[in-house]
N, C-alpha and C positions, 0 to 999 in steps of 0.2 A: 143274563143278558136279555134286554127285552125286544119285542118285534117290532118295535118301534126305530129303535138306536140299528137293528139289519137292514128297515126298510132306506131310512138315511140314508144307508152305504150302499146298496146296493139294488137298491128301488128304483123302478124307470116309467113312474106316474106321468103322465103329461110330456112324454118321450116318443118321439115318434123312430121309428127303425125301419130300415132298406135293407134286406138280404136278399144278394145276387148270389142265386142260386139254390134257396131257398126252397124250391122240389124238390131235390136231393135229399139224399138218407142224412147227411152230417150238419146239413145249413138247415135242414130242415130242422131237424134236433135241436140247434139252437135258437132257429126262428121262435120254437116253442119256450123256449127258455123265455125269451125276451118278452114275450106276449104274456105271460106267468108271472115275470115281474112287473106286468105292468104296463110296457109301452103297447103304442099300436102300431103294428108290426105288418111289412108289406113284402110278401113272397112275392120274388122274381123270377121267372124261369121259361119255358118253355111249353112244357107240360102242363097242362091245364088239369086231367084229372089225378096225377100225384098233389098237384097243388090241394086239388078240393078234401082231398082225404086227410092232408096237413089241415088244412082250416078246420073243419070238421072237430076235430083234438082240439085246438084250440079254444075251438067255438065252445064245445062241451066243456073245459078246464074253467070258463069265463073270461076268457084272452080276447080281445081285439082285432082282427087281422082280414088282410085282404089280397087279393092275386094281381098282378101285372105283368103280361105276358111281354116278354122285349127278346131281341137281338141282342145281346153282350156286346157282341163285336163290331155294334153299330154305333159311332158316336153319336148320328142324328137318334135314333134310338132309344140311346140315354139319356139324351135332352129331352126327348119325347116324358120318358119316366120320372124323371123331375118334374116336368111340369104339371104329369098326370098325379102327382104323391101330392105335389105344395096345393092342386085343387081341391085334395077329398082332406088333405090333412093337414092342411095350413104351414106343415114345417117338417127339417131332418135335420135328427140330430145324432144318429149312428147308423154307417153302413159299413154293412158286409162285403168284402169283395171275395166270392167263393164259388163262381161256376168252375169248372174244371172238367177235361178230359184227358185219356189215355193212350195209350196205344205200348202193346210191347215188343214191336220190332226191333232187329238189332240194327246198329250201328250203320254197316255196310247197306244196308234195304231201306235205310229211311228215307221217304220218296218226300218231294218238293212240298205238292197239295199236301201229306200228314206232316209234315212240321208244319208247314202254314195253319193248318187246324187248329191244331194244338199251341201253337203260340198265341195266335187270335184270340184262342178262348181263355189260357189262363194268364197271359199277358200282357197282350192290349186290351182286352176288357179290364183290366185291372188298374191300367192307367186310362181310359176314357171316363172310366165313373170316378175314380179320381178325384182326375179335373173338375169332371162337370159338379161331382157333388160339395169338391174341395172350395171350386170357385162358390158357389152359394152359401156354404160353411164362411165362406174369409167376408163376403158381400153382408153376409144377417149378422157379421159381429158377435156373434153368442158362444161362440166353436163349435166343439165335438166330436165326436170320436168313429175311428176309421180302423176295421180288424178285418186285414186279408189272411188268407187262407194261406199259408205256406207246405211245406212239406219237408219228410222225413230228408226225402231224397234231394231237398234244396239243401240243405246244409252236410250230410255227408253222401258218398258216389254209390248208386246202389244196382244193381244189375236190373236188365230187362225194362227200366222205363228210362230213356236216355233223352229222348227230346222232351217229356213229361220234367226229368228232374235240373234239363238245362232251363225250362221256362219256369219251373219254382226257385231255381235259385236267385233267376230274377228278379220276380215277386219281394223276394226278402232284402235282394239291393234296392228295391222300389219304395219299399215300405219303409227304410231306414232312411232315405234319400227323400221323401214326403214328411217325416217324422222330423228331421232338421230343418226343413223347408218353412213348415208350419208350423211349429211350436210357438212361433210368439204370436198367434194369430189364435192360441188357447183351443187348435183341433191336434189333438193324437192322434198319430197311427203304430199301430202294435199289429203283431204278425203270431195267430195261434197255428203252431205246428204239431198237427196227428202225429203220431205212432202210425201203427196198423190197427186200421180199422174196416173191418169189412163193408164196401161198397159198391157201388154198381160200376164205378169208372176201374176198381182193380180186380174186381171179379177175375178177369180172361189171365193173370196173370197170379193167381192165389193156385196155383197146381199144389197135389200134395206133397212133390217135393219143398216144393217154398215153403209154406205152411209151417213143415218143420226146421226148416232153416230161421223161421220169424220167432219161434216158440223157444230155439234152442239161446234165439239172442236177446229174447226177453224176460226178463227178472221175474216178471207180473205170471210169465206160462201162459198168458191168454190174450186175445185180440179186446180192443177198445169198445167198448158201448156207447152210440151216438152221443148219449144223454151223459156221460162223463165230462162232455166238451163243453156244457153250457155254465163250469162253476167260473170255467177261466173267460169264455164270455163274455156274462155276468161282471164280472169284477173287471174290465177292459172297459165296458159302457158304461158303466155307470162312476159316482163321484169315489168311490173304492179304489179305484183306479186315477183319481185325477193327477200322480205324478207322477206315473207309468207310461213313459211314450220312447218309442223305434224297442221295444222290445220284443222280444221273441218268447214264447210260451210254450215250451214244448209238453206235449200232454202224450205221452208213450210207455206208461208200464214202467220205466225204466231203458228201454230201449237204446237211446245215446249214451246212459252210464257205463253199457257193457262193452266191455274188449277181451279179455279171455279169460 
């Protein structure tokens, strides 16, 4: 098989990429993915110096890539980002939708302002960009591709992240509900769903009783490696994937296979 016939399929030369959220440990992983194959690749986030440290790798790798600090939860904000991406880069043709936070309060304590957080950030940010990047997607006619971020705990009920897994389960009716929406407009949207993978947003909630609770229900015996998440990516963005849309990609060790 030659590197020619891989880049075809899964090459993103002349590709420009939006990853929201893209400081972070796992968007970040994949930003880098995306930049390695090729596209140029625009970290979205908050954090300015986790960004520089991502660019940095990149820069070093030969990747493309560059920082845009935004608001998620702003739709003027978004507009903003758009308009700041089509200036330095003429066009989008794959975004990410992956800010996210946590909280592991129970049930009974969850207070007004942390659901309002927490839905802001991992699901109306995920339908503001959307929109905004959807409608410029359906307007330049060309498509493209759109991979939110889902979660273990959107598709099955998992202790201690409760308003965390009511707003991914969303995410995944969102994703499926945009993916029927726009399919004859030739934009996909697919939904990559972690396992356990150690991050900053589940750090406060990885106790070493959990820990073993994760280990004991995973086939693999060990937690995910950022850099595992960029094959399925990869094959989402790129033409590898051009008949792949409202799916779900679960990438977990095995994780949802197990029951007892």
């Amino acid at each position: 098989m030659s590197k020619s016939y891989l880049s075809t399929l899964f090459g993103l030369e002349n590709k420009v990429a939006v990853v929201i959220g893209g400081t972070g440990e796992l968007c970040g992983s994949m930003a880098e993915g995306l930049a390695n194959a090729g596209a140029e690749t625009v970290l979205v986030g908050r954090n300015e110096e986790k960004a520089t440290a991502r660019l940095d790798k990149i820069d070093t790798a030969g990747g493309r890539a560059y920082f845009e600090k935004v608001d998620v939860t702003s739709k003027t904000s978004i507009d903003d980002l758009l308009s700041a991406v089509l200036k330095k880069s003429g066009r989008v043709d794959i975004l990410i939708n992956g800010a996210g936070i946590n909280s592991p309060t129970p049930i009974l304590e969850v207070q007004e302002d942390e659901f309002d957080d927490i839905l802001n950030t991992n699901l109306k940010a995920v339908l503001f960009a959307s929109q905004v990047f959807g409608k410029y997607m359906i307007d330049r006619g060309q498509g493209g591709s759109m991979i939110n971020i889902g979660s273990m705990s959107g598709l099955i009920p998992l202790s201690r992240v409760f308003t965390y897994s009511a707003s991914k389960a969303a995410v995944h009716n969102l994703s499926k509900n945009m993916a029927r929406e726009w399919a004859d407009q030739n934009i996909r949207v697919n939904t990559i769903v972690p396992g356990f993978f150690p991050a900053e947003q589940n750090k406060k909630v990885l106790t070493e009783e959990r820990v073993a609770s994760i280990m004991r229900h995973t086939p693999a015996k060990r937690f995910g490696e950022a850099s595992e998440l960029i094959g399925a990516t990869l094959l989402l963005a790129s033409e590898a994937g051009s008949f792949i849309n409202g799916a779900e990609i679960v990438v977990d060790g095995g994780y949802a296979s197990m029951t007892i």
